[in-house]
N, C-alpha and C positions, 0 to 999 in steps of 0.2 A: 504493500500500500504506500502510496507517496511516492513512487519513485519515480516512475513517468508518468503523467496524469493526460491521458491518450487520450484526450477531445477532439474534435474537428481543431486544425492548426492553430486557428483565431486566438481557442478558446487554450491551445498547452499553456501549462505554467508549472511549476513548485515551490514550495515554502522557502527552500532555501537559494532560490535567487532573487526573492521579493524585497530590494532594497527599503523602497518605498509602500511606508503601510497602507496608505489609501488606494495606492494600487493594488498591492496585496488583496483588499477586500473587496476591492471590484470583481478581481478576478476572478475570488473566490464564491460571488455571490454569482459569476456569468458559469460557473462550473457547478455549481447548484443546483439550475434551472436545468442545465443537461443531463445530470447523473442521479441515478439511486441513492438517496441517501443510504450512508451507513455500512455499502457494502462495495467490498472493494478487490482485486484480482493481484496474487501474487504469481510470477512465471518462476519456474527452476529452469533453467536451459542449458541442458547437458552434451558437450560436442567430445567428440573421440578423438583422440591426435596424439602421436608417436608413442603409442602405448599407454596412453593417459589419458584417463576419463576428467575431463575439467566444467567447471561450470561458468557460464557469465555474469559475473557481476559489474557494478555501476558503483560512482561514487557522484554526489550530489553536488553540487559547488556550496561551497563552506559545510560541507560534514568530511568528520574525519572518520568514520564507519562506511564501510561500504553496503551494498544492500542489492534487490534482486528486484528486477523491472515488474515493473507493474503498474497499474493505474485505478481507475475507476469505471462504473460498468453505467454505460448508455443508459435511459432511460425506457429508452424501445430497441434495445439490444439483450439478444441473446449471451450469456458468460460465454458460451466457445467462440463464438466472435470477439468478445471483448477480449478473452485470452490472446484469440489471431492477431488482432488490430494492433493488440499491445506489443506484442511479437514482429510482426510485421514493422512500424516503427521502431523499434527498437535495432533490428537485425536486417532489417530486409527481407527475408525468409516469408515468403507469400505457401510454403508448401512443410508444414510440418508437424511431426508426430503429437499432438496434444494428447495428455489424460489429464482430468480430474481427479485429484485421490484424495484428498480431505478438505475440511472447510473448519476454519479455525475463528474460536469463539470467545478464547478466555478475555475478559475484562483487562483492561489497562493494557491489551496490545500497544499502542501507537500512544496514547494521551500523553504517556511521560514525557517522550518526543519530542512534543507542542508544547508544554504549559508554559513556555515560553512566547505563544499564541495570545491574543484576545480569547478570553471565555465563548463570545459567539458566533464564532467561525465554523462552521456545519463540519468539516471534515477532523475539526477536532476532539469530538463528541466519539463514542467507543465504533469501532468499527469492525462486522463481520468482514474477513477475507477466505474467499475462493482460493484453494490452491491448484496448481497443475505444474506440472512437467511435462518440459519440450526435450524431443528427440533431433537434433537439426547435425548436417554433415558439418564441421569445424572448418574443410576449407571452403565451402559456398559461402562464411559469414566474415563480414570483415567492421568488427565491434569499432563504434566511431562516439565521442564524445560529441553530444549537442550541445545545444546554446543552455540547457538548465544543467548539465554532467562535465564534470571536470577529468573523468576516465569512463572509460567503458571496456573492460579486459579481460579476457579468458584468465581462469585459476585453477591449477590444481586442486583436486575435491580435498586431496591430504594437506593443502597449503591455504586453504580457506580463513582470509583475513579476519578480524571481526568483525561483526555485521550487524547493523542497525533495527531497532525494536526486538521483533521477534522473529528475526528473517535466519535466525540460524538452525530453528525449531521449526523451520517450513522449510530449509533447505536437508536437513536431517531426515525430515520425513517422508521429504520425499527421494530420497539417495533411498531409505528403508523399502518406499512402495516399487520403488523401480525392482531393486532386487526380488523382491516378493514376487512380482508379474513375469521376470525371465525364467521361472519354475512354471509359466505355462501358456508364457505368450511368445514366440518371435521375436531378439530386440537386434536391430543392426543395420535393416533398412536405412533408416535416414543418421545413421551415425558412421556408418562407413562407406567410403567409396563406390561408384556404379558398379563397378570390377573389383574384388579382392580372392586374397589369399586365404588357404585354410588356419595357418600360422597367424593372419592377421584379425581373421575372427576369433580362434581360439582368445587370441590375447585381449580382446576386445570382453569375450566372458568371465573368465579369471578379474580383470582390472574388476567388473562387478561386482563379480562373487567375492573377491578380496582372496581366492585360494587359486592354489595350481590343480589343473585338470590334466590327466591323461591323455597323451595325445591321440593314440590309437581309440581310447571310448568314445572321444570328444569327435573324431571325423564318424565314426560308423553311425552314432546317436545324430549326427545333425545328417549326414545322407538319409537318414529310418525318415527322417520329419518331409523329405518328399520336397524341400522347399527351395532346393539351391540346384543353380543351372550350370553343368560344367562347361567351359568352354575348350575347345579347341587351340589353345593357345597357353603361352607361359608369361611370366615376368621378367627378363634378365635381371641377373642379379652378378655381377660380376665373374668370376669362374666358379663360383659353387651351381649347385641344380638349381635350375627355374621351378619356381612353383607354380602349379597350375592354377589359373585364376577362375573365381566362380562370380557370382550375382545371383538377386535371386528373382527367383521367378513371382513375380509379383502377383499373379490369380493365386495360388497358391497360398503364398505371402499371410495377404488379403484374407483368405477362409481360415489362415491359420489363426490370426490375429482376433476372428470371431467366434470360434471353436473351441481357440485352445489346442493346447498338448498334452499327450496323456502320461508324459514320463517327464518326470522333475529331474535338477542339474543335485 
């Protein structure tokens, strides 16, 4: 919550670049008439790269916490839209993995935050947040600070800064829900390359699981799943063996992702 406040253009702002109070509350009364009160969308957005599972984080102009993008939900908007929108602005990424997996409720989320705020500021008032997690490929996104963010940067999940209100307790849970769902959903589509290697998925499930998998169970158990398309072709890799490259077959994919799998990692 707070962290991008993803209105039509006009209407972006944040707390923390409101020099000026009286604009401050303009702005905040023109984001009012737009948004739901009270409730509001946080994104986890998890990208895969050189063996490292990292997440996107943001930092605010004048916060020294960092925090995880998000905004507030349209009035005549659906929350997976408002998750996209917010996504979408933030990353570029018009095409990516969303789940919902909890909604976070406890009291004094954000207020501590603000009480540096006026009393009758609408978004200072307690706030439900939507959570989800994005699935997106790390080299499609190229993270860009705007005119309200003074960074915008990929992080190691094990090197995760501290993080503002309670964005460490939505980032936790949702690193917790991912793992849970690769015990019976598909994960890799949008976190690894069009084409990869069997080496490079394994390594892609391990960094998950946090353990080492067999390599011989790890290839026959993901051939059983029916999901991945061999190709006819290698990677060079200097003088050692070419690894044979796969992708996966996205109808497949698709019914796997609705179905489920019947055999856990």
């Amino acid at each position: 919550m707070l962290d991008i406040i993803s209105v039509p253009p006009k209407n972006d702002f944040t707390f923390a670049v409101m020099e000026n109070m009286d604009l401050f509350i303009q702005r905040s009364e023109q984001n009012y008439q737009n948004c739901v009160p009270h409730i509001s969308i946080d994104c986890v957005v998890f990208g895969f790269y050189g063996g490292t599972l990292k997440v996107l984080l943001l930092k605010m102009k004048g916060q020294k916490k960092w925090g995880l993008p998000g905004g507030f939900l349209l009035k005549e908007e659906d929350a997976d839209d408002a998750a996209q929108r917010i996504l979408t602005a933030r990353t570029g990424a018009t095409k990516v993995f969303l789940e919902q997996f909890k909604t976070f409720t406890q009291p004094n989320r954000s207020e501590g935050a603000l009480k540096h705020m006026p009393d009758g500021i609408w978004f200072k008032q307690r706030f439900i947040s939507i959570g989800y997690y994005a699935l997106v490929n790390y080299q499609d996104i190229e993270p860009k600070p705007d005119e309200i963010s003074d960074a915008c940067e990929w992080k190691n999940i094990d090197e995760v800064p501290e993080l503002m209100m309670d964005h460490r307790t939505i980032f936790d849970a949702a690193l917790r829900n991912l793992r849970i769902e690769l015990n019976y959903k598909p994960i890799g589509y949008n976190l690894l390359p069009e084409e990869f290697t069997m080496p490079e998925l394994q390594s892609l499930y391990e960094t998950l699981l946090g353990r080492t998998l067999n390599r011989g169970n790890f290839l026959r158990k993901m051939l059983a799943y029916d999901i991945l398309i061999k190709h006819d072709k290698t990677r060079t890799i200097g003088a050692h063996r070419s690894p044979i490259l796969y992708s996966f077959d996205i109808t497949k994919y698709n019914t796997a992702l609705e179905g489920g799998m019947s055999e856990a990692w």
